[in-house]
N, C-alpha and C positions, 0 to 999 in steps of 0.2 A: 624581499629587499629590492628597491629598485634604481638603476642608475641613471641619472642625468648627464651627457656627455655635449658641451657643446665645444665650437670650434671656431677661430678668429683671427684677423690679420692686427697686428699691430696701428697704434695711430700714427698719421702719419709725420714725420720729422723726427720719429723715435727712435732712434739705430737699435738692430738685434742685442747689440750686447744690453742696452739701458733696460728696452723692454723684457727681455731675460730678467734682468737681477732683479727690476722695479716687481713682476710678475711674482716671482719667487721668495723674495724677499720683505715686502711691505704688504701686499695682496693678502695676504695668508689672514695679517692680522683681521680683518673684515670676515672674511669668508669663515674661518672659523667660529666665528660668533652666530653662526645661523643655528636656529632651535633646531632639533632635533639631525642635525649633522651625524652621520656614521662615520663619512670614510671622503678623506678631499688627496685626489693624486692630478700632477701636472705633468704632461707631457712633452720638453720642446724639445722644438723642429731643431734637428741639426744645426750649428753654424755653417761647416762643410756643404750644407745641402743649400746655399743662398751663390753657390758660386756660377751656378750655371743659372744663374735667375731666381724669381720669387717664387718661391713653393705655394700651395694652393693655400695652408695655413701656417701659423707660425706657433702653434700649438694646438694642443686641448685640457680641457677640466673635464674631469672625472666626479661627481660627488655623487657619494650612495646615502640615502632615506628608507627606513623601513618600507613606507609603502608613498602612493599619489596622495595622497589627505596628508600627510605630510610637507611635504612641498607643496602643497598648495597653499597650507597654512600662514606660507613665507610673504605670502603677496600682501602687501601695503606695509608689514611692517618695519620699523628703525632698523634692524640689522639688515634687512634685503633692501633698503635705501641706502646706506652706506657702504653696498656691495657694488650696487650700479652705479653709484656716484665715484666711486673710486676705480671700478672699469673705467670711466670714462678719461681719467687720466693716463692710461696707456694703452687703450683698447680701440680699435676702430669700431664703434658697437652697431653701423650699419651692416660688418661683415659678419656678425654675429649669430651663428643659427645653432638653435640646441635641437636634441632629439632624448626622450626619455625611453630607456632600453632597460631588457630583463637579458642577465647575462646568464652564460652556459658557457662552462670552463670545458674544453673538448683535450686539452691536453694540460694534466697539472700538476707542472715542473717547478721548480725554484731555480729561478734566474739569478746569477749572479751582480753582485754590484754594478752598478754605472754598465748593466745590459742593456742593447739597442732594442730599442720599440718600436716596430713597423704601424703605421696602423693606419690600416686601407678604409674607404668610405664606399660603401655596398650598393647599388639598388639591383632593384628585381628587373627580371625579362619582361617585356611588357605581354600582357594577354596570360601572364602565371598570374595566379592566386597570390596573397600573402601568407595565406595559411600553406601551401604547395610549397614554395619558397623558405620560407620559413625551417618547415619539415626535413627537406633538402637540402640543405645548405646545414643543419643541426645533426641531420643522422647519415648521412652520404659524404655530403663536402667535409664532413669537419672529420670523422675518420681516415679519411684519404687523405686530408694536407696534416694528417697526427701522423702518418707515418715518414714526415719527411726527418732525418735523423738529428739536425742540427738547431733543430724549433724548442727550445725549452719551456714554453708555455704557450699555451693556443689559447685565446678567448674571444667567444662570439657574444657582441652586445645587438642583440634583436630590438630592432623598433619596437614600442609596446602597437600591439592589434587597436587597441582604442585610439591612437594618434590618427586613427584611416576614416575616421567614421564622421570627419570633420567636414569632410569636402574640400579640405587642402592637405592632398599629398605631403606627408612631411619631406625634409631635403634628404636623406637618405634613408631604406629601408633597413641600416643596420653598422656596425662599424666590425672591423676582423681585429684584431690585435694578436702580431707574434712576437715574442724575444726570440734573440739570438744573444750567446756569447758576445759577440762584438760583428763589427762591421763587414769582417772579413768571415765569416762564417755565414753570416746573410748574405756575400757573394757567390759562395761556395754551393749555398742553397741551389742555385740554379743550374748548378749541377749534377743537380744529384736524378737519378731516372724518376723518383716520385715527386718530384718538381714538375715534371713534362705533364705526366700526369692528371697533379690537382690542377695546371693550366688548359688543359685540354677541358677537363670537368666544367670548368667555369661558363663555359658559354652554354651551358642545360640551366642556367637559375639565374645569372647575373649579365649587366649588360658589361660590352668590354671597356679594356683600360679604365677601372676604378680607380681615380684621383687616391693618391698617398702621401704618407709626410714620413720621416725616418728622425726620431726624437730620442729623445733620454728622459726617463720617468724619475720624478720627484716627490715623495710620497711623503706628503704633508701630513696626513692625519690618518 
C-alpha cells in the first residue's frame, strides 16, 4: 500500500474557519469517488496555531492506494477532474505539493478522540544517502523518539526511492507524524529527558528546524 500525502495553504480571501468546514465537509464528496481509494484522512492546522501568524500549511490529505499503477490510473479521468476542479474553490493550488510515501508505524498506539497531530516535514543531511537516511531515521531515530512516554503513536511516511531518480528532488524527503493525548501533553513532551535526546539525534540524518503544523485528524474514509 502506498500513501500519497500532499500539503496546502488555503485560497486566498477564504477565512480558516470557511476553509475548514468547506474542506471537511463538501471536499469529501469528490475525493471519495476516486477508483480504487483505500483510506482518505485530513488533517487541520490548529485554529489556535494562526494567532502568532500563518503556519507553513493549513492542512494535509492523506490518501492510501494499494500500489503507484493505481494512482496513476487517476490521471485524466472524470473523478480526478472534479477533484481538482473543486480544490480550486478553496485551495491555493500553486501551494500545493504532494509526495508519495511508504509508511512504517514505529510506535502503535490508539489515540484517543479529537488527539493532537504533530506532523513535521523531514528532509535529509545533505552529502547522506537516501537509502542511509532512510535506514536511520526507520531503525535508530524512530526507536529513540518511541521511547518518549506521552506519544501515543509514531508514524514515519518515507518518500518513495523512485521519486529521486527524476532529477527533481522531491519537497520533502519524508513526513513524522505523532499524537499526543491533547496539547498539553505535547508540552509536556519536552520535558521529558528522552525528548533531549531524540533532538540531540536529529542533527546525524536531518537538516535543522523541520517546518510543522499542529492539527486535528479527521478520518473520512
Amino acid at each position: 500500500m502506498v500513501k500519497a500525502v500532499s500539503f496546502f495553504k488555503r485560497k486566498p480571501g477564504i477565512s480558516v474557519d470557511e476553509f475548514q468546514s468547506y474542506w471537511r465537509t463538501r471536499h469529501p464528496d469528490a475525493v471519495t469517488q476516486l477508483p480504487g481509494l483505500r483510506r482518505y484522512v485530513q488533517s487541520h492546522t490548529f485554529v489556535s496555531g494562526y494567532r502568532k501568524g500563518e503556519p507553513i500549511y493549513d492542512g494535509i490529505a492523506e490518501v492510501w492506494f494499494d500500489d503507484t499503477n493505481a494512482m496513476r490510473a487517476l490521471r485524466g479521468t472524470p473523478a480526478y477532474e472534479r477533484v481538482e476542479t473543486d480544490e480550486a474553490k478553496f485551495i491555493d493550488r500553486s501551494t500545493m505539493r504532494l509526495i508519495v510515501t511508504e509508511e512504517h508505524v514505529i510506535k502503535d498506539g490508539m489515540p484517543p478522540e479529537n488527539a493532537v497531530k504533530n506532523v513535521e516535514f523531514v528532509t535529509h543531511t545533505p552529502g547522506m544517502t537516501i537509502e542511509a537516511f532512510q535506514r536511520y531515521w526507520r531503525d535508530i531515530h524512530g526507536p529513540l523518539a518511541a521511547t518518549i512516554p506521552v506519544i501515543r503513536r509514531y508514524v514515519q511516511s518515507h518518500t518513495r526511492r523512485s521519486a529521486y531518480g527524476s532529477g527533481r528532488p522531491p519537497v520533502y524527503d519524508g513526513v513524522a507524524i505523532t499524537w499526543f493525548d491533547d496539547t498539553q501533553a505535547m508540552r509536556a513532551s519536552a520535558a521529558a529527558p528522552e525528548y533531549a535526546r531524540v533532538r540531540a539525534d536529529e542533527a546525524n540524518f536531518i537538516t535543522p528546524d523541520p517546518p510543522f503544523i499542529i492539527t486535528r485528524e479527521h478520518v473520512i474514509l
